[in-house]
C-alpha positions in Angstrom: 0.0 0.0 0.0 1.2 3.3 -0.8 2.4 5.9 2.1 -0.7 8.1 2.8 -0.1 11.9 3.9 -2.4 14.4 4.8 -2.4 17.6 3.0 -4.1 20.9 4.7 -6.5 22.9 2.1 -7.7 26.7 3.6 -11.7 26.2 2.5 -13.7 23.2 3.0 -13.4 22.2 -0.7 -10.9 21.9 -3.8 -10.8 20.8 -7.4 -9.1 18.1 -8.0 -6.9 19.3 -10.3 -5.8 22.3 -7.7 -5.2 19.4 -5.3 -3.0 17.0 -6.8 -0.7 19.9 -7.5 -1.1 21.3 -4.4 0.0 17.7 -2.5 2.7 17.9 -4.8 1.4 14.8 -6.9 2.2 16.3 -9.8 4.4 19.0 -11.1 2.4 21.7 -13.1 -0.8 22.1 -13.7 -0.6 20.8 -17.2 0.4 17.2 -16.3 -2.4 16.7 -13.4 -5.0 17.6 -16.7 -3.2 14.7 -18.4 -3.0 12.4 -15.8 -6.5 12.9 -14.7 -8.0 12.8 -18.2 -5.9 9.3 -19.0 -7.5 7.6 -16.1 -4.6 7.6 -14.2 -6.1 9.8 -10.5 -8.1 7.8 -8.2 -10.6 9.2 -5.6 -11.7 7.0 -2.8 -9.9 4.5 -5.0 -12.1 4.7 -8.1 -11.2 6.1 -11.4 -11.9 9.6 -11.4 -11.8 11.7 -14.9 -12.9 15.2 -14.4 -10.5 18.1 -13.2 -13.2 20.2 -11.7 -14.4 17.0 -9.5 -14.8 18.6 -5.8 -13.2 17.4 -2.9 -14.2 17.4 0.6 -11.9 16.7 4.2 -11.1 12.6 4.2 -11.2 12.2 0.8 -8.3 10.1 -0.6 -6.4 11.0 -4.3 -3.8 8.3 -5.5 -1.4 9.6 -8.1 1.4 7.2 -9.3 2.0 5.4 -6.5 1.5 8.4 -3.4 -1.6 8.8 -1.8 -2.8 12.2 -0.2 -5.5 12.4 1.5 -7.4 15.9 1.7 -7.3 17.8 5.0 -9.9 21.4 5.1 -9.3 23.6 8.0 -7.0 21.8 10.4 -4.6 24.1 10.9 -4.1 25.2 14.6 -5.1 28.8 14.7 -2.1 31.2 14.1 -0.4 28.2 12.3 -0.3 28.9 8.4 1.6 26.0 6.1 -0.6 27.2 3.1 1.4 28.1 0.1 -0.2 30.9 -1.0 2.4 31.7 -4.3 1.8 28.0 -5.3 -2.1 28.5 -4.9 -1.9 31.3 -7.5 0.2 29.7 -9.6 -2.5 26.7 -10.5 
C-alpha cells in the first residue's frame, strides 16, 4: 500500500486538479489535466476523470503510486503551512 499523507486545504473544498498539484502529486498544472483525463487519478480508490471533481476533508487521491488524503481547515489557529504563491500559480 502506498504511504498516505495528509495535505491541509484553507476552504472546506478543492478541485481536483488544484489538489493533486497542491500535494505535490504532480508537477504543473498541465500534467495533473493529463493524468487525470488518461485515467490515471483515483478518488476514494475509483477512477476519477474530471479536473473540476470537488473534494471534501477525508477524501483520498492516488497519483502514481502516493496517496494524499485531503485535509480542510486543520490548521491550529495562528499556524499557516498554506502556500499561498503555489495556490496562485495553479
Amino acid at each position: 500500500m502506498d504511504e498516505l499523507f495528509d495535505v491541509a486545504i484553507r476552504d472546506e473544498t478543492i478541485k481536483l486538479g488544484q489538489f493533486v498539484k497542491l500535494a505535490n502529486l504532480v508537477e504543473t498544472g498541465g500534467e495533473a489535466k493529463e493524468l487525470i483525463a488518461q485515467g490515471q487519478v483515483t478518488v476514494n480508490g475509483i477512477v476519477d476523470t474530471r479536473r473540476g471533481k470537488t473534494l471534501r476533508d477525508g477524501d483520498v487521491v492516488a497519483v502514481s503510486g502516493q496517496t494524499a488524503r485531503v485535509r480542510a481547515n486543520s490548521l491550529e489557529e495562528g499556524e499557516n503551512d498554506f502556500d499561498e504563491e503555489k495556490w496562485r500559480n495553479m
